[in-house]
N, C-alpha and C positions, 0 to 999 in steps of 0.2 A: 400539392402533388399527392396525391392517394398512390399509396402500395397494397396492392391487391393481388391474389389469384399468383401466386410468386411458388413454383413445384420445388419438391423437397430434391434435396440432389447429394452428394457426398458431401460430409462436414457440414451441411446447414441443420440449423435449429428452427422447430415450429418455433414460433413465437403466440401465432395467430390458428387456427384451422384452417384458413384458407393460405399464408402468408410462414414461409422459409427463407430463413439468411444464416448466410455466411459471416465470417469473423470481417471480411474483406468488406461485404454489401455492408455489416455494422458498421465498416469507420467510414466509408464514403456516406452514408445516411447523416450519420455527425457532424459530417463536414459540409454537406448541404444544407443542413439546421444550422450553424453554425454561419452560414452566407447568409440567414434569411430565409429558404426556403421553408415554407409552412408542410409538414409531413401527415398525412391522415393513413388512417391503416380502416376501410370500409371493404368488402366484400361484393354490395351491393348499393345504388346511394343513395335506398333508401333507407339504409341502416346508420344509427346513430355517427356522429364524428367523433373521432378519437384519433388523441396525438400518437402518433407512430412513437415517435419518443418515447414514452411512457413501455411502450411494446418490447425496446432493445436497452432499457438504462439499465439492468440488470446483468445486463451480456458483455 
């Protein structure tokens, strides 16, 4: 699942340039990692893959 193109809004954090989450969108992302779900954080697809994970373990 690619998180992409995500608009900045109250209480979110860039993480990404293109890609804002909230405290809320962080722990449901965890928990979809956490089922299984493979999380990629691209822009565009031709741009390299990268675990979304990596983007919010800090947060």
């Amino acid at each position: 699942m690619n998180v992409g193109n995500t608009a900045h809004k109250e209480g979110a954090t860039q993480i990404k340039k293109s890609v804002n989450v909230t405290k809320e969108d962080v722990e449901n992302f965890k928990m979809l990692n956490s089922m299984g779900v493979k999380l990629t954080a691209r822009k565009i697809p031709d741009e390299s893959e990268n675990s979304f994970m990596d983007f919010i373990k800090s947060l």
